[in-house]
C-alpha atoms as an extended CHARMM CRD file, in Angstrom:
* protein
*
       122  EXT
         1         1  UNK       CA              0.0000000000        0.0000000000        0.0000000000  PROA      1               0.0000000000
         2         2  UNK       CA              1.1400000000        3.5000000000       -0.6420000000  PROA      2               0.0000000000
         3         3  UNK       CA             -0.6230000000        7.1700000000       -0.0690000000  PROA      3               0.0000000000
         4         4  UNK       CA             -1.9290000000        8.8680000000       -2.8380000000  PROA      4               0.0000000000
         5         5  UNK       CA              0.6760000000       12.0520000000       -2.1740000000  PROA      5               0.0000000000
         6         6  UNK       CA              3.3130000000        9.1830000000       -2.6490000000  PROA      6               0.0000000000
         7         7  UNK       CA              1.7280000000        7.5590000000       -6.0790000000  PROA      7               0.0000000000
         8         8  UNK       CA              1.4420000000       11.4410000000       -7.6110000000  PROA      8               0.0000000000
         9         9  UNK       CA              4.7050000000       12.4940000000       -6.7090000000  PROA      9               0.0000000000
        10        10  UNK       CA              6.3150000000        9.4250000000       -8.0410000000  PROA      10              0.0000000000
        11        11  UNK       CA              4.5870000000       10.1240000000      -11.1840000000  PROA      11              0.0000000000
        12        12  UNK       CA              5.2460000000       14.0070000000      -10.9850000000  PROA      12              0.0000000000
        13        13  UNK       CA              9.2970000000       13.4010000000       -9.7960000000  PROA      13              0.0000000000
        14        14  UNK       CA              9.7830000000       10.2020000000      -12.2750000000  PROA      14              0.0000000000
        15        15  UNK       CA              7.2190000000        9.5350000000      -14.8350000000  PROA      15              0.0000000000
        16        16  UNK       CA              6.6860000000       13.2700000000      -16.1720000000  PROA      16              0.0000000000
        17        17  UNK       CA              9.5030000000       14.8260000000      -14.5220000000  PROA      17              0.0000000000
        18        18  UNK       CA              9.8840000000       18.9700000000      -16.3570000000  PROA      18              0.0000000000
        19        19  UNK       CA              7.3620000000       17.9290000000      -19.1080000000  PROA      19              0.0000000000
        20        20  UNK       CA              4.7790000000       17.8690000000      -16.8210000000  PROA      20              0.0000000000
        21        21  UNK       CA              3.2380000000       21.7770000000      -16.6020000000  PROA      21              0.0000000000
        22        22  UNK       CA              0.7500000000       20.9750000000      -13.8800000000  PROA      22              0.0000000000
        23        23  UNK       CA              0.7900000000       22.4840000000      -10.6760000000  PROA      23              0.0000000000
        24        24  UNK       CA              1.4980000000       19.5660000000       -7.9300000000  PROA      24              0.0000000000
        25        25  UNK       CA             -2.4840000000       20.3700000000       -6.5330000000  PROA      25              0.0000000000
        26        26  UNK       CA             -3.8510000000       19.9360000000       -9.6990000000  PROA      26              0.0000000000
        27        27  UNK       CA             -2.4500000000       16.6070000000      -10.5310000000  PROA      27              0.0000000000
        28        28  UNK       CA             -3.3630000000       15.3910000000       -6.6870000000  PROA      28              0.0000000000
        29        29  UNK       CA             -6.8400000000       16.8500000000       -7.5190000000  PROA      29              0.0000000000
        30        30  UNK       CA             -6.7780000000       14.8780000000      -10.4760000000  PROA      30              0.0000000000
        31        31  UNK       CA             -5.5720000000       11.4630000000       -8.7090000000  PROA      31              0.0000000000
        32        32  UNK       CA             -8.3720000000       12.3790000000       -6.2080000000  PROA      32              0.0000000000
        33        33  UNK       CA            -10.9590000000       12.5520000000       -9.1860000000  PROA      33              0.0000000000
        34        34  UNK       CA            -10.1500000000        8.7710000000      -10.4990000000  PROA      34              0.0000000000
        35        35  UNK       CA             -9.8830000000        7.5950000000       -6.8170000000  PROA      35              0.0000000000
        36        36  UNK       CA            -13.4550000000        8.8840000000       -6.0880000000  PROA      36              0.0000000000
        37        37  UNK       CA            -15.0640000000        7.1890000000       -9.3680000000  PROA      37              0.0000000000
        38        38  UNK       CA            -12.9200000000        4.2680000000       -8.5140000000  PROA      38              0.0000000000
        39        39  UNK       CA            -14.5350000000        4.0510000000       -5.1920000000  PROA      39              0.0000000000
        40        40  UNK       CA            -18.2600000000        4.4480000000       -6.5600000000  PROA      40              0.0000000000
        41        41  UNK       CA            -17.8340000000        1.0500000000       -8.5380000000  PROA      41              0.0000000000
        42        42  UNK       CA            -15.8290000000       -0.9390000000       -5.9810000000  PROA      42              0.0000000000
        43        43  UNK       CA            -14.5930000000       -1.1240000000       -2.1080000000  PROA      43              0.0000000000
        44        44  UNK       CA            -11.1720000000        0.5210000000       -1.3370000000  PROA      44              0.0000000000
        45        45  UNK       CA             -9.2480000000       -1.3740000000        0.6330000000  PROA      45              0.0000000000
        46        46  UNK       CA             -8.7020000000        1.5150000000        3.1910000000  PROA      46              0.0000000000
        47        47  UNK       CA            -12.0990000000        1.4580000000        3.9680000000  PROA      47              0.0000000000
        48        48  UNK       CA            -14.9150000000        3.9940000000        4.4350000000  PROA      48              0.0000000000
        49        49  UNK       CA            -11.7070000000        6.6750000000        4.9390000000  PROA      49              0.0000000000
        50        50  UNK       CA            -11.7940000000       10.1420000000        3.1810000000  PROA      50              0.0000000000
        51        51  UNK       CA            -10.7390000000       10.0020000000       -0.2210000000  PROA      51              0.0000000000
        52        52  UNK       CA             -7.6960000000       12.4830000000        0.0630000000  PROA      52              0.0000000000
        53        53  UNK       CA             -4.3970000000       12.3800000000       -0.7360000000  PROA      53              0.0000000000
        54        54  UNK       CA             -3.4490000000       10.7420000000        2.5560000000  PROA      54              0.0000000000
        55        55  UNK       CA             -5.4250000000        7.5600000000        1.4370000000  PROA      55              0.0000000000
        56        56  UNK       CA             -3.5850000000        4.1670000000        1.3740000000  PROA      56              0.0000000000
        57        57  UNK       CA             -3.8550000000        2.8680000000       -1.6570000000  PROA      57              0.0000000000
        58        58  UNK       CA             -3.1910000000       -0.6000000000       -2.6490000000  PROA      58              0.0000000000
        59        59  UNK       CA             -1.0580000000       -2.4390000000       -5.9080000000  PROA      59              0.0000000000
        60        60  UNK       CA             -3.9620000000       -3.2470000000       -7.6020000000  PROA      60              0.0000000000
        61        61  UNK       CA             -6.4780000000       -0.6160000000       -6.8660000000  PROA      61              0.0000000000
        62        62  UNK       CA             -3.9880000000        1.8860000000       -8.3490000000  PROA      62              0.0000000000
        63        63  UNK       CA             -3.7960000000       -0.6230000000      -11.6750000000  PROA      63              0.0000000000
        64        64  UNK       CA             -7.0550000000        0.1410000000      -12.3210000000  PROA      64              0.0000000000
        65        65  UNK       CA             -7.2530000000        3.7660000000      -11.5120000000  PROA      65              0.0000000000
        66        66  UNK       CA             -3.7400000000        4.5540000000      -13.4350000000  PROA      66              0.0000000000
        67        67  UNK       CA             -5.1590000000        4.7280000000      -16.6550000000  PROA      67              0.0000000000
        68        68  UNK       CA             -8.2160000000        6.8830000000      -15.5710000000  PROA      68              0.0000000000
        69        69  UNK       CA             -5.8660000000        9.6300000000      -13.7710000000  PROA      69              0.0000000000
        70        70  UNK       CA             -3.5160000000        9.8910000000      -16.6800000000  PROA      70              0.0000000000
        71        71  UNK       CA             -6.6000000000       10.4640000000      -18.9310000000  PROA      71              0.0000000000
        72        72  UNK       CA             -7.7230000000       13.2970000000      -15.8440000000  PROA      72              0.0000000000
        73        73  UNK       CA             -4.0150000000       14.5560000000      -16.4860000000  PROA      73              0.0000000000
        74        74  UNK       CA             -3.8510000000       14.5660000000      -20.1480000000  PROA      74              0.0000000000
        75        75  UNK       CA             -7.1670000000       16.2530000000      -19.9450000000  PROA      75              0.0000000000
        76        76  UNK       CA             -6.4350000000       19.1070000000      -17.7340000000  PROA      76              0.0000000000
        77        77  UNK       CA             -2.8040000000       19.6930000000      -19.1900000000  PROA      77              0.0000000000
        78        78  UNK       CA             -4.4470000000       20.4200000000      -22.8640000000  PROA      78              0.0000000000
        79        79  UNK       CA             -7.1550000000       22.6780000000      -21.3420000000  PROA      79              0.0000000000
        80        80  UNK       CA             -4.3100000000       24.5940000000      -19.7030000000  PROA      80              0.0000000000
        81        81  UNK       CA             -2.1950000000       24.3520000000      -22.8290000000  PROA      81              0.0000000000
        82        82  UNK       CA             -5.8250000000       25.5620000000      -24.7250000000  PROA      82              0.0000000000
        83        83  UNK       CA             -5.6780000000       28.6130000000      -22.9070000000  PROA      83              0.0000000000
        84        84  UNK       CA             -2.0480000000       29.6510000000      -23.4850000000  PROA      84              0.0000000000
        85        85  UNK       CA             -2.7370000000       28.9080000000      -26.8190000000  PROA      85              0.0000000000
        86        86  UNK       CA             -4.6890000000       33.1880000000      -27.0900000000  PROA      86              0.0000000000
        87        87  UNK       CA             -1.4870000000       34.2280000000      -25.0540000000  PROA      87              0.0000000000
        88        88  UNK       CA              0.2560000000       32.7130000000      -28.2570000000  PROA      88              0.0000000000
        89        89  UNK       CA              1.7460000000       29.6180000000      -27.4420000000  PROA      89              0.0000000000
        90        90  UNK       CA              1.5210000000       26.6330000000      -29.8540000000  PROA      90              0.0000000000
        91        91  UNK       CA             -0.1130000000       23.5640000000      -28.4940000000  PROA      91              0.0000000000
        92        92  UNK       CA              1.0380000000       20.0820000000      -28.4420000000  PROA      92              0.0000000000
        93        93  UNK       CA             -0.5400000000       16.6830000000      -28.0770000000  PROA      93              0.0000000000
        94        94  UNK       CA             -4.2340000000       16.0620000000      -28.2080000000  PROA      94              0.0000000000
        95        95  UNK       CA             -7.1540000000       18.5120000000      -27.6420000000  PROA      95              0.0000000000
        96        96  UNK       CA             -9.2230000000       18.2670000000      -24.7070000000  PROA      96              0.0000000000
        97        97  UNK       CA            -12.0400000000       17.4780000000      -26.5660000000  PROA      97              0.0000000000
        98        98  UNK       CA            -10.1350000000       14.5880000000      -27.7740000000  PROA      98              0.0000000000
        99        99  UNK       CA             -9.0890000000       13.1330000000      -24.1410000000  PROA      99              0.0000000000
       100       100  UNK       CA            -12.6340000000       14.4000000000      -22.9700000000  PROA      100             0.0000000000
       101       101  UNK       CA            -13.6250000000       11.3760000000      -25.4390000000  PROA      101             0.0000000000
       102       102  UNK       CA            -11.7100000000        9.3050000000      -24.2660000000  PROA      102             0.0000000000
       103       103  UNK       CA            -12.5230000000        9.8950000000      -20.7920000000  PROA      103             0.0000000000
       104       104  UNK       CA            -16.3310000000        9.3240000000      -21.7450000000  PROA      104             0.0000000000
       105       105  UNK       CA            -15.6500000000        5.8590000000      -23.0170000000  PROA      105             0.0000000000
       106       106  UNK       CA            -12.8630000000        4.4750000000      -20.2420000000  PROA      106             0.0000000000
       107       107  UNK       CA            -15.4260000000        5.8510000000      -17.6700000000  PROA      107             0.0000000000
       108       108  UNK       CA            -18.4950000000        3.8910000000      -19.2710000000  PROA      108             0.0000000000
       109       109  UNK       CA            -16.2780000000        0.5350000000      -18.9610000000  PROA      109             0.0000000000
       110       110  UNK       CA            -14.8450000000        1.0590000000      -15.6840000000  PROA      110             0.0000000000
       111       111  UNK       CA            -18.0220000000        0.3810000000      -14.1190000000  PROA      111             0.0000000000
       112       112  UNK       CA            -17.9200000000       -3.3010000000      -15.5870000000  PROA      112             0.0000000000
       113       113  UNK       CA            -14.0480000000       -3.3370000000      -14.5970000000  PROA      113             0.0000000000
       114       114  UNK       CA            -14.1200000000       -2.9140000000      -11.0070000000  PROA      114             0.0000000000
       115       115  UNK       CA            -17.6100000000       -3.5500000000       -9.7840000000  PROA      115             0.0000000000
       116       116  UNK       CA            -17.1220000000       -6.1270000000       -7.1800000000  PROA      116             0.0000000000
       117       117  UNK       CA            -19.5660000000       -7.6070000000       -4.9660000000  PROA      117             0.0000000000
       118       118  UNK       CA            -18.7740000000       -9.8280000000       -2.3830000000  PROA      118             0.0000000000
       119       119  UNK       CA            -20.6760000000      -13.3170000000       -3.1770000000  PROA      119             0.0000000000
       120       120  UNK       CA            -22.2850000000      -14.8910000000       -0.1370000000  PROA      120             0.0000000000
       121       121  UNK       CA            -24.6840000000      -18.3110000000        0.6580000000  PROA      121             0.0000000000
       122       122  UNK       CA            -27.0250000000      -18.6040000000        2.5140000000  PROA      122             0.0000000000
């Protein structure tokens, strides 16, 4: 298990390093995001704690809620890169519109990926 702070700044420190252009709040607020939707479909392991960056998060939970938060990331980088773009700065990568789609369809499966319901006989 590891707390969110710790998951975010090893991807701020070693995945994204200076190409990432994010304030470190706004990426937490993004891990945050993907933990909360995570936590709607299936039972963290932490329990009923606040989702926050202090929460404990586990291997596998963060295996499935990875791919959300880079989407979250990728998302709110080109809407920040969007509005530098009238200061005129040239953007790079995909549009938010583009991730935005992206996010729709990752968010309609997740449901189906982590639902879990504890079986039980009776």
């Amino acid at each position: 298990m590891a707390a969110l702070s710790s998951l975010v700044g090893r991807f701020l420190d070693k995945e994204r390093g200076v190409a990432n252009i994010l304030a470190p709040d706004s990426v937490t607020a993004q891990a945050v995001a993907a933990v909360s939707l995570y936590a709607g479909y299936s039972k963290l392991s932490a329990g009923e704690a606040e989702i926050d960056e202090g929460l404990d998060i586990t291997v596998s939970e963060w295996a499935e809620i990875r791919p959300l938060f880079l989407l979250y990331v990728e998302r709110e980088t080109a809407l920040h890169m969007e509005a530098t773009a009238m200061l005129g700065a040239s953007g790079l990568g995909r549009s938010s519109s583009e991730v935005a789609g992206d996010i729709n369809q990752y968010e309609a499966d997740f449901a189906r990926r982590v639902f879990f319901f504890e079986a039980f006989t009776v």
